[in-house]
C-alpha positions in Angstrom: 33.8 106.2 71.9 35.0 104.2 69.2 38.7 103.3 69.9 39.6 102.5 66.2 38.9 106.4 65.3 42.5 106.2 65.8 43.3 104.7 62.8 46.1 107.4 62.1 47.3 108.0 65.0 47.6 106.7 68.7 47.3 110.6 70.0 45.1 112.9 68.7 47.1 116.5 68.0 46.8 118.3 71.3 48.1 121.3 69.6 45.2 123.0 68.8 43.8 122.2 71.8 46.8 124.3 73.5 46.7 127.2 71.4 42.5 127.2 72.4 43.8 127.1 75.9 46.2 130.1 75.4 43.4 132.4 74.2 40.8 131.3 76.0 39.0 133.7 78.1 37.1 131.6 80.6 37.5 132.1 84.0 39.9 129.5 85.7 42.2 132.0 88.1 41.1 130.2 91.2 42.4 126.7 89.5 44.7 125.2 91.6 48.5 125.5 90.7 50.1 122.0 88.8 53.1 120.1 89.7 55.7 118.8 87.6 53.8 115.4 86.9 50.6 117.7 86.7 47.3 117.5 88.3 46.8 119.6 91.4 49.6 119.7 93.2 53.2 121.3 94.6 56.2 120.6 92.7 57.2 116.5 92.7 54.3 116.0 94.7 50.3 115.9 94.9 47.6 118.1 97.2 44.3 117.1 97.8 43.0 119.9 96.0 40.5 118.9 92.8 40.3 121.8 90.5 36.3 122.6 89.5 34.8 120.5 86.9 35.2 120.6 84.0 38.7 122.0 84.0 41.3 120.8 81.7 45.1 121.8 81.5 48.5 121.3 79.8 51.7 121.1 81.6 55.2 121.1 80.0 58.1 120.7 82.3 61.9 120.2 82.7 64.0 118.5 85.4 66.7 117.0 84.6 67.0 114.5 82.8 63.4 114.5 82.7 60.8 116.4 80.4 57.2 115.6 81.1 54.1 116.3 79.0 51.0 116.1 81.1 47.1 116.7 80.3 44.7 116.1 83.4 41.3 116.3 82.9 38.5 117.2 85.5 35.9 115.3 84.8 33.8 114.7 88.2 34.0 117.3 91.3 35.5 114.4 93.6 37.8 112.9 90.3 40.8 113.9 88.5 42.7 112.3 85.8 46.3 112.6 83.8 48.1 111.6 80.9 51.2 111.8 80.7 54.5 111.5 78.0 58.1 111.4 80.2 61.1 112.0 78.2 64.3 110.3 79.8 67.0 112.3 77.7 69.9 110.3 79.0 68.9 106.7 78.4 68.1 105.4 74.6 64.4 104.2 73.5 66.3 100.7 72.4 68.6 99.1 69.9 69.9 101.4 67.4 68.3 99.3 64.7 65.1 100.0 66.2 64.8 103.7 67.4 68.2 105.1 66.6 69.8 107.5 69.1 65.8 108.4 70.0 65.5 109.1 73.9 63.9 106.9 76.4 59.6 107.7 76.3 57.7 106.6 79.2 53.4 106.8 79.1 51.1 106.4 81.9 47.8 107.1 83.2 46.9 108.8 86.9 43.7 109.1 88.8 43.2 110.8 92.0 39.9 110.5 94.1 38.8 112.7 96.9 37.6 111.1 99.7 35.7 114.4 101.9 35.9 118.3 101.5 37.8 120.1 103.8 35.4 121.9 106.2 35.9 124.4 109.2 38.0 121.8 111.3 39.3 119.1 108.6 41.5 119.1 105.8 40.3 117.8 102.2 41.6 114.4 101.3 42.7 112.4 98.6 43.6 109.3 97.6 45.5 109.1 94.2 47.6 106.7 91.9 50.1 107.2 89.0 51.0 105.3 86.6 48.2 102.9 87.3 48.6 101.0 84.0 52.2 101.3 82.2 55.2 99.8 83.1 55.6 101.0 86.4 58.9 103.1 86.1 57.1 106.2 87.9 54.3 104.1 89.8 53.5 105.7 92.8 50.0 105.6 95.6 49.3 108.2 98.2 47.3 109.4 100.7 47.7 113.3 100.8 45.7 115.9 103.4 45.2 119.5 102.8 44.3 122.3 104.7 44.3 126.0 104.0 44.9 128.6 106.7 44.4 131.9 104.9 46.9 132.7 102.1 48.8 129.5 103.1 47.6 125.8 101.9 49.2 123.1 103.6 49.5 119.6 102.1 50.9 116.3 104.0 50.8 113.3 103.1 51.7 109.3 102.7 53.2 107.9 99.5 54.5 104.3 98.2 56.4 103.7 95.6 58.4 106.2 93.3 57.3 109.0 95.9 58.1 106.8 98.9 61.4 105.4 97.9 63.2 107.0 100.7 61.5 104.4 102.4 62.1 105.4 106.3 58.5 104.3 107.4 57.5 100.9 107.9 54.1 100.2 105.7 50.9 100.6 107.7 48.8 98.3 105.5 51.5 95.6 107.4 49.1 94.8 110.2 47.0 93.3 107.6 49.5 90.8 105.7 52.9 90.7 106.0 52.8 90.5 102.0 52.4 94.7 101.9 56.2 94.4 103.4 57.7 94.4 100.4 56.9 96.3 96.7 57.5 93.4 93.2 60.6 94.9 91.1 59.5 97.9 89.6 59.6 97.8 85.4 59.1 94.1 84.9 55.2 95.4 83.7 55.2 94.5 79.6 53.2 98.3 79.5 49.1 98.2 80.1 48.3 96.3 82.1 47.3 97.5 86.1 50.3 97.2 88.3 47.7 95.8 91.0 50.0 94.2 92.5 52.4 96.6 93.5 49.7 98.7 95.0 50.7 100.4 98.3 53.1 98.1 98.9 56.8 98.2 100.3 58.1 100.9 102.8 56.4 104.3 102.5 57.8 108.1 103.0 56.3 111.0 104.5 55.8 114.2 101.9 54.3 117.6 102.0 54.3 121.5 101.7 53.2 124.4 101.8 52.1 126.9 98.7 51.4 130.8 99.7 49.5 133.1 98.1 51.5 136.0 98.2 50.0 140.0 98.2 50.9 139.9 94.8 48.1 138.2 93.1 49.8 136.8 90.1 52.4 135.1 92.6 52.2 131.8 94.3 55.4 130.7 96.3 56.1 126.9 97.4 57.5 125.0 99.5 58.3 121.3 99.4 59.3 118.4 101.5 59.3 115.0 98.8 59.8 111.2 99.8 62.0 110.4 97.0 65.8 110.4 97.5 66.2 109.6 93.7 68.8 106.4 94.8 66.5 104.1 92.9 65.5 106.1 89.5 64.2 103.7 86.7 67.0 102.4 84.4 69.9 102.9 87.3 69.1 106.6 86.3 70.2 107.7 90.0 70.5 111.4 90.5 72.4 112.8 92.9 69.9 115.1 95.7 71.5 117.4 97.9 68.3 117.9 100.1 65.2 116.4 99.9 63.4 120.5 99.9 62.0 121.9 97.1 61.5 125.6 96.9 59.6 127.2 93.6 57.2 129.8 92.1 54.6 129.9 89.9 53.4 133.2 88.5 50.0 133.2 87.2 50.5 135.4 83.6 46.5 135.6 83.2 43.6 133.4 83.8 44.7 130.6 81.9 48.6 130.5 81.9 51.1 129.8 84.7 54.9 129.7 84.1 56.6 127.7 86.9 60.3 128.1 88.3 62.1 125.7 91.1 65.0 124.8 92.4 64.5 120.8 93.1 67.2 118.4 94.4 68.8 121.1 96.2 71.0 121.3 92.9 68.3 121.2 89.8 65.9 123.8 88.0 62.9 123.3 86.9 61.0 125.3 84.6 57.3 124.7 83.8 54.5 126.3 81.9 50.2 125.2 82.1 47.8 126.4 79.8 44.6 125.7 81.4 40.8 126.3 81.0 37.3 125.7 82.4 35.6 123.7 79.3 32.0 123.3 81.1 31.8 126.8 81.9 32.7 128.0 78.2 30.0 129.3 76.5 31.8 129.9 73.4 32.8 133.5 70.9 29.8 136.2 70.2 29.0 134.5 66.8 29.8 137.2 64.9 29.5 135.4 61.5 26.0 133.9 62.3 23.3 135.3 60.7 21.4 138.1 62.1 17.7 136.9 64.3 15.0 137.6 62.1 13.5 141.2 63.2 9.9 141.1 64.5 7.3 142.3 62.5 5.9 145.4 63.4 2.4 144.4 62.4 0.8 141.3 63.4 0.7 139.1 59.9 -2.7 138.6 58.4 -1.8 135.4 56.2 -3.3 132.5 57.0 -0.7 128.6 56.2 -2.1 128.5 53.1 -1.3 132.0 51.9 2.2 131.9 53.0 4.6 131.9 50.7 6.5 128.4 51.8 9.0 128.5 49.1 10.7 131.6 50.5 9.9 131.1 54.1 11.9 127.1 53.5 14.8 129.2 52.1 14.5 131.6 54.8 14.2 128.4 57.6 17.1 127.0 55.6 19.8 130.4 55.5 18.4 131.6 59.2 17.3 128.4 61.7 19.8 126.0 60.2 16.8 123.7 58.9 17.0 121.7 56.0 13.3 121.8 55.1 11.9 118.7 53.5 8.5 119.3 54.4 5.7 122.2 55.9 2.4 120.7 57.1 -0.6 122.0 59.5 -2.2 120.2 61.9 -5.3 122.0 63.1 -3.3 124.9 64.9 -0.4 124.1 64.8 2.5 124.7 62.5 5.1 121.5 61.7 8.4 121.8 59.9 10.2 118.7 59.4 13.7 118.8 58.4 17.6 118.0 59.4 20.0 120.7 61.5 22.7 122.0 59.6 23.6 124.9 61.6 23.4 125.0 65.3 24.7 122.6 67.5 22.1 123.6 70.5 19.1 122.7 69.9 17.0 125.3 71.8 18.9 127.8 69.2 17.4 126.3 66.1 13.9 126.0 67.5 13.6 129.8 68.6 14.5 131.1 65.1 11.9 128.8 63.6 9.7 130.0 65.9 10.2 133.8 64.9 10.8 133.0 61.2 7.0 131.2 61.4 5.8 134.1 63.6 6.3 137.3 60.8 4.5 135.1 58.7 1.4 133.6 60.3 -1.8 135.3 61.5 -3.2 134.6 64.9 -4.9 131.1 64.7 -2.2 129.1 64.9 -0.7 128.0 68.5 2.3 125.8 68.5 5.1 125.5 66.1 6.5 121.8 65.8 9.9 121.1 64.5 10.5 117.2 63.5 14.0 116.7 63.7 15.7 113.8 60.7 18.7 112.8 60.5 19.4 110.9 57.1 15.9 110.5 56.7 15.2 109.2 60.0 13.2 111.1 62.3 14.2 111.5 65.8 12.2 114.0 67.8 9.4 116.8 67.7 9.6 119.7 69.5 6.9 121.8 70.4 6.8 125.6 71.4 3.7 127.7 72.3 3.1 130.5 70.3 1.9 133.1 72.5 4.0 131.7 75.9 7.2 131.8 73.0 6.1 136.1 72.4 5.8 136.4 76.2 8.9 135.4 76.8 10.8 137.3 74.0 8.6 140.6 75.5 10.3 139.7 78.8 6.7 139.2 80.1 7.4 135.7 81.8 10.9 134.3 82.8 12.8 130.7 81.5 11.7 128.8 84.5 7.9 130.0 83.5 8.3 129.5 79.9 10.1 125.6 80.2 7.0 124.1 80.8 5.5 125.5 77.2 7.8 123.1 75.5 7.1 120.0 74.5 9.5 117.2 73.2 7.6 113.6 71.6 8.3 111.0 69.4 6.9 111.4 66.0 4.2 109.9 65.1 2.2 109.7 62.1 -1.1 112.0 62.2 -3.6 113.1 59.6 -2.1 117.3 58.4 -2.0 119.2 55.7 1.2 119.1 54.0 1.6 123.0 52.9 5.2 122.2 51.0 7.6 119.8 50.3 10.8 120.5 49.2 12.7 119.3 46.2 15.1 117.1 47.9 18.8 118.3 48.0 20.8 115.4 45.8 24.6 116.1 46.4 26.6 117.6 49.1 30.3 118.0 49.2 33.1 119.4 51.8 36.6 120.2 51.1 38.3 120.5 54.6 42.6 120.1 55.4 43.2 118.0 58.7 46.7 117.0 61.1 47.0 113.6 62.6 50.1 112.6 64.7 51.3 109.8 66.9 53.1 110.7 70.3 56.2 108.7 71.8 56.7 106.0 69.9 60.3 104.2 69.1 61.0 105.4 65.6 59.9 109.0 66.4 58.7 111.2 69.4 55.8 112.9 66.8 54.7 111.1 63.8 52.5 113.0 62.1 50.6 113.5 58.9 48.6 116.4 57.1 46.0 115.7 54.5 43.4 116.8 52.4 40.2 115.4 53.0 36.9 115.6 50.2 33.2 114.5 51.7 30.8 113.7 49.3 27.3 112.1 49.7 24.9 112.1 46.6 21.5 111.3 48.4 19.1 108.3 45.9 15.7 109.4 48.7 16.1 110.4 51.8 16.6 106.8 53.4 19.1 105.9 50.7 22.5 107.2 49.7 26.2 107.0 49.1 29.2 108.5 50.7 32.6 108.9 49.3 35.5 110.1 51.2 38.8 111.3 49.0 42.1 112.0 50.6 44.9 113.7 49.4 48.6 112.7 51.6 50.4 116.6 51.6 52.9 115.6 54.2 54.2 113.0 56.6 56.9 111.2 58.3 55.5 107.8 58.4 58.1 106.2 56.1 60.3 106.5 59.1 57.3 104.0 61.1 59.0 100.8 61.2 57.7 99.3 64.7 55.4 96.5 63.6 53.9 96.0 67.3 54.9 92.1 67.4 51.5 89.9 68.7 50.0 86.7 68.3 47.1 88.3 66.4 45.9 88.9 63.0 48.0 92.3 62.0 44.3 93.9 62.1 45.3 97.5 62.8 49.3 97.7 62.9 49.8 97.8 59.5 49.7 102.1 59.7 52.9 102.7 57.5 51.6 101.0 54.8 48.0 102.5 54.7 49.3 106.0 55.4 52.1 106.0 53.0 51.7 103.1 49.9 49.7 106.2 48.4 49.1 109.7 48.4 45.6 109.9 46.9 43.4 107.4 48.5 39.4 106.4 49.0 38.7 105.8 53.0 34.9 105.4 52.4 33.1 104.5 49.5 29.7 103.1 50.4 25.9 102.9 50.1 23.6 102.8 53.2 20.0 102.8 53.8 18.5 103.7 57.0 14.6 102.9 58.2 12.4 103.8 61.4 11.4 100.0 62.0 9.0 101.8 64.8 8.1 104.0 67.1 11.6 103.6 68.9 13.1 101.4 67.1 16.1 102.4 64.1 17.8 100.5 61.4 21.0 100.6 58.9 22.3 98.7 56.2 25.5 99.5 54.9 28.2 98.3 52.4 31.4 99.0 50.6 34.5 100.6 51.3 33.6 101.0 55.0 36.6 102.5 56.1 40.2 103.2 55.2 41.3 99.4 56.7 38.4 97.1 55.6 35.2 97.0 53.4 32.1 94.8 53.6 28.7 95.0 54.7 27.2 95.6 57.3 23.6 96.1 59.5 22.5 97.9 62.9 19.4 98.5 64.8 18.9 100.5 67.9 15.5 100.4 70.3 15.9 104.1 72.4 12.8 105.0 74.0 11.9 108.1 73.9 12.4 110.0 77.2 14.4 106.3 78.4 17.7 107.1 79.7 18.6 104.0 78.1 19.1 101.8 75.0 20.0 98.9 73.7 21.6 98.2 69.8 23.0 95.3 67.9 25.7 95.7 65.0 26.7 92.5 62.6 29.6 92.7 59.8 31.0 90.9 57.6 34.4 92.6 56.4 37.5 92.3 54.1 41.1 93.6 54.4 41.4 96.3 52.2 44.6 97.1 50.1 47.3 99.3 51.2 46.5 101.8 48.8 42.7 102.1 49.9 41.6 101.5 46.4 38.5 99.0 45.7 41.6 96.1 46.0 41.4 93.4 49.1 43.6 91.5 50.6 43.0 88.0 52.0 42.4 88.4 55.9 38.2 88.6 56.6 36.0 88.3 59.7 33.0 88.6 61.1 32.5 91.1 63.9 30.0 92.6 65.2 28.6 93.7 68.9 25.4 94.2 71.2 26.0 97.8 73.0 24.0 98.8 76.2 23.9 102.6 76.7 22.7 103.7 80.5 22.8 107.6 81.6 23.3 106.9 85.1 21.2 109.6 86.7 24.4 111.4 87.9 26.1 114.4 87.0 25.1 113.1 83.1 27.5 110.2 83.1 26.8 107.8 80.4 28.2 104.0 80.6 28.4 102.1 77.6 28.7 98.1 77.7 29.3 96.1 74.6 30.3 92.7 74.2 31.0 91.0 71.2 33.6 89.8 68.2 36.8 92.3 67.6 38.6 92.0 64.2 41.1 90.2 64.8 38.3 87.2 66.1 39.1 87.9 69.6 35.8 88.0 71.9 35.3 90.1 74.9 33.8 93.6 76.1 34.3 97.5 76.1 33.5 99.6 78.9 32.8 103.3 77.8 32.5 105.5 80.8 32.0 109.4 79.7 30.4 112.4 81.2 28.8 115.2 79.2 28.4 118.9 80.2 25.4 121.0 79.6 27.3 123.0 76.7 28.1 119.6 75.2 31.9 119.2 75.8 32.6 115.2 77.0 35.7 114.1 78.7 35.4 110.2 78.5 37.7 106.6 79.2 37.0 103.6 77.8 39.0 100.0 78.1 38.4 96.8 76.0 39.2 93.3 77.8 39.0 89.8 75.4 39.9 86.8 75.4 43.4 87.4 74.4 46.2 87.3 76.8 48.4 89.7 77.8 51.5 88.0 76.0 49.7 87.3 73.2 48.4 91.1 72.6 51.9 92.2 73.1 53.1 95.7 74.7 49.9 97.4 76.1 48.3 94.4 77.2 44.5 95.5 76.8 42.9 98.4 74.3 42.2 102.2 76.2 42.2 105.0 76.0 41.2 108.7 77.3 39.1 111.1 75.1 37.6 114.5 74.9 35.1 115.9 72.1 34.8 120.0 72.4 32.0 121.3 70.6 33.4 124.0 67.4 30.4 126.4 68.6 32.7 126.7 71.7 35.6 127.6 69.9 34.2 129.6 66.4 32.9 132.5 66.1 30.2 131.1 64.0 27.8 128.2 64.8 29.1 124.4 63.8 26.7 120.9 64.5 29.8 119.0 65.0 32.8 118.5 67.0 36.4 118.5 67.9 37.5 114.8 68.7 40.5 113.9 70.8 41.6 110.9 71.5 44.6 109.7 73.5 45.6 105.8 72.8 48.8 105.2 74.4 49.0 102.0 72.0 47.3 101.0 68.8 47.2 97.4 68.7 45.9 94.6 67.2 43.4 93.1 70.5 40.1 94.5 71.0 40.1 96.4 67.5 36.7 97.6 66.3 35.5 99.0 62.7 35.2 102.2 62.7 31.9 102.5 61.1 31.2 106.3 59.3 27.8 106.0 60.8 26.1 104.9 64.2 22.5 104.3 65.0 23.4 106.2 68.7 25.1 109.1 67.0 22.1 109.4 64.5 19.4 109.5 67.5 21.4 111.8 69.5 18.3 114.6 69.6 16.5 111.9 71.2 18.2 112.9 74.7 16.8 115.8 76.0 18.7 116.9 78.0 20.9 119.4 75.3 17.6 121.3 75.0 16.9 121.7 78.6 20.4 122.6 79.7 20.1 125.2 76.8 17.4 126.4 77.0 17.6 130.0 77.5 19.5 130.5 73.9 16.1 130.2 72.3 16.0 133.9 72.1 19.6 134.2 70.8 
């Protein structure tokens, strides 16, 4: 994941997100409840619980004088992690010159690990932090056991910290060093980095409840004993607590909403809603606006390839399968279309409708239809079906598991065929779409946000050469009231937002010519330059070696780039660097995890790595982190200390009723700053060569009849 995506915003809009939530229709009934600072849990305080993979979820909720905002993702069975926006209504952001009379914002990132699965005689137990890398207001570690005994599920555990601060149990990590006696003052973190060394430290306090399931499906009841005696609340913000019990409800409206009620503090209410979902088991709307699957002829055809009429049948490949033809050609008996996917994002999907678009045509005496997959002239994979194996299974005569091994996925090589047709390559594309960017929790507003009109072109020289212009059109936005300048030691690289988003309201992100090239059989190559992206123009090269059926590979990027004017024109200002970086990509053989290593030169000419972890689902949804570390310090970075962030990308085929190739991005980046900035380069080698992984075609497999 690229962290400069973000040039517009440090947080993705979540909004749309939450309305998908609201109306989705996946099962996720038997997701555990949320607590206040959300992720599995009671009211104040965590369970052991892990939710199934894949889940995500939304939770919104009041206690005075707090209002949290909290997304937790579910990335790993045994692994949970949260985002999370506090709102501290009664203390001011800062000076009035800098935020006005805004509210205090606090940001901060959990995780929670499970260690084992409950079992017969056992409870399930976790091991969790929050607020592992902000500035330690609400920093908290734990140790929490849960064990459920019918409609009840009982939770007790250990915490240190904001959890703990009642503080009536010596620490048991004591024995070790005398130095876990005492926790560092809490807020003196400048935001980012890891509060390491507060971890389970100073006096501890027991916590724990019970939730019931009550006859009454929709209702869960709860009960809670917390560690906190709120006598040492960030800011002096002490709040008076009558008794340290919690008692609340949640009521479970349908499978993916829960509205919360509590009385907390002995004194307080809380109110609380979670929209929450199960992304990896989504498999999407009925694509009602798809085009229908070609009918089978009733006849068996009696063309032979060079009677066929490829003209219609391209047009046909092109309307129905999603293909971009650029070329038909035979090879003995088998059938090859070459071309790019424009439609469907599953591969497997594509494939069967070429394979029954050749099939009314053809007559027996060919075997195997080949589809070469390009993108921008590059070609990436062949994929092979059997003809006859292909009818079989369509005639229910042989199952999935039988059929698999009758497909076939290979480089592309050059062979001796017959080229039946080649199309009249397609010159000019264009795409007129509206988008929403917004920034969360900053000090001169909570949302920042902008909505604009966005126009793609490309006009396409050959396939291997072309230019792409982007064209944006500011409708609205409140970044004239952005006056935080982010204060560093660095090169204003990426800070200067205001100016780029509001110096003009018709403005040129990308205007630039690129050439791409197969340099082998696994080996890719792009040259690129102009107006690369809405901060800086230059020009540019990368080549990527992925072996085909590897689960690894290896590519180099090297730029040379300019500071572009404010008003994204073809004008530069003085500030240039070279930057550029050598990225390792590994699947790890696990639960498709991905790890990505780069190391290299940042804009701002500081030096250092990225770590990408992500995992992908078999419907294609990723949940993903990533950190950058350089040679810049911590001081001289300023508030945030190091680049990170938290993503998800959620496939529109999972959301649309029609099929969509591409994605919805979201990216939260509780700081955009100037260390460990990257360009954000319109195309990537990796990206490109995606269909080179196949997995998506295996996982998917059975929607080759759909």
């Amino acid at each position: 994941m690229n962290s400069s995506e973000s040039l517009r915003r440090q947080c993705t809009c979540l909004l749309p997100l939450a309305g998908w939530l609201l109306t989705c229709s996946v099962h996720a009934q038997n997701a555990p409840t949320q607590s206040d600072f959300g992720g599995a849990g009671l009211l104040q305080t965590p369970t052991a619980r892990m939710a199934d993979e894949g889940e995500v979820g939304f939770t919104a909720s009041r206690t005075s004088p707090y209002t949290r905002y909290n997304f937790t993702l579910q990335p790993l069975p045994w692994l949970e992690g949260s985002f999370r926006y506090i709102n501290i209504a009664n203390r001011l952001y800062g000076p009035s010159s800098l935020s006005g009379d805004q509210s205090l914002k606090d940001k901060s990132i959990d995780a929670k690990v499970r260690l084992w699965r409950e079992s017969h005689y056992l409870p399930a137990v976790s091991v969790g932090i929050r607020d592992l890398g902000g500035t330690g207001l609400f920093s908290s570690e734990y140790v929490v056991a849960s064990k459920r005994f019918g409609p009840i599920d009982a939770s007790l555990g250990m915490a240190w910290g904001y959890m703990g601060n009642r503080g009536d149990i010596g620490n048991p990590f004591s024995i070790l060093s005398d130095k876990f006696d005492t926790r560092p003052g809490r807020g003196n973190n400048p935001g980012g980095q890891f509060n390491s060394h507060n971890y389970f430290r100073g006096r501890t306090a027991l916590f724990g409840g019970i939730s019931y399931q009550t006859p009454w499906q929709p209702l869960i009841l709860k009960l809670e004993y917390e560690g906190n005696d709120y006598k040492h609340e960030p800011s002096s913000n002490n709040q008076p607590q009558r008794t340290p019990i919690n008692i609340g409800a949640v009521y479970r409206l349908n499978r993916n909403v829960d509205f919360s009620l509590a009385l907390e503090r002995g004194r307080v209410a809380m109110f609380g809603f979670t929209l929450h979902t199960n992304l990896a088991q989504s498999s999407g709307p009925t694509k009602l606006l798809d085009p229908p699957l070609p009918d089978r002829a009733d006849k068996p055809p009696t063309q032979t390839p060079q009677q066929v009429d490829w003209t219609a049948v391209s047009k046909q490949l092109r309307d129905n399968a999603g293909i971009e033809v650029s070329k038909i050609s035979r090879r003995g008996r088998e059938v090859v279309v070459t071309g790019e996917q424009q439609r469907y994002f599953y591969p497997a999907k594509a494939l069967g409708r070429t394979a029954r678009v050749l099939d009314n045509q053809l007559a027996p005496g060919t075997d195997w239809y080949t589809v070469v997959s390009t993108r921008e002239g590059l070609p990436i994979v062949a994929t092979s079906v059997h003809r006859q194996r292909f009818d079989e299974l369509l005639n229910y005569d042989i199952d999935l598991r039988d059929f698999r091994r009758s497909v076939e996925q290979n480089p592309p090589l050059p062979q001796r065929e017959d080229v039946l047709y080649r199309a009249e390559p397609k010159k000019f594309s264009g795409n007129l779409a509206v988008g929403y960017a917004q920034s969360l929790g900053g000090p001169d507003a909570f949302i920042l946000y902008q909505v604009y009109a966005n126009y793609d072109a490309n006009f396409h020289f050959t396939p291997n050469l072309w230019w792409s212009g982007n064209f944006s059109a500011n409708l609205l936005n409140n970044y004239d009231h952005f006056k935080y300048d982010a204060p560093s030691n660095l090169p204003r690289v990426r800070t200067y937002v205001r100016e780029y988003l509001t110096s003009s309201r018709l403005t040129m992100p990308v205007f630039q010519l690129t050439a791409s090239r197969r340099l082998g059989t696994d080996l890719y190559g792009l040259l690129y330059g102009g107006m690369l992206e809405s901060m800086y123009g230059g020009v540019g090269g990368e080549v990527l070696y992925r072996p085909m059926g590897e689960r690894w590979a290896i590519g180099v990027d090297a730029n040379w780039v300019k500071q572009r004017g404010f008003d994204q024109d073809f004008s530069f200002r003085r500030y240039h660097v070279a930057t550029g970086h050598v990225t390792g990509y590994f699947d790890l053989g696990y639960k498709d995890v991905t790890l990505a290593l780069s190391y290299g030169r940042y804009l701002a000419g500081d030096r250092g790595a990225t770590i990408d972890v992500s995992r992908q689902f078999h419907n294609g949804v990723r949940m993903g982190a990533y950190a950058t570390f350089t040679n810049v310090s911590a001081k001289q970075f300023g508030e945030g200390s190091f680049d990170k962030g938290i993503y998800l990308s959620i496939p529109f085929d999972l959301m649309l009723p029609s099929s969509h190739t591409s994605s919805a991005n979201i990216l939260w980046q509780p700081l955009l700053r100037d260390g460990g900035a990257r360009l954000a380069k319109r195309y990537n080698l990796y990206d490109l060569t995606s269909d080179r992984d196949s997995d998506p075609l295996q996982d998917n497999l059975q929607k080759i009849t759909e």
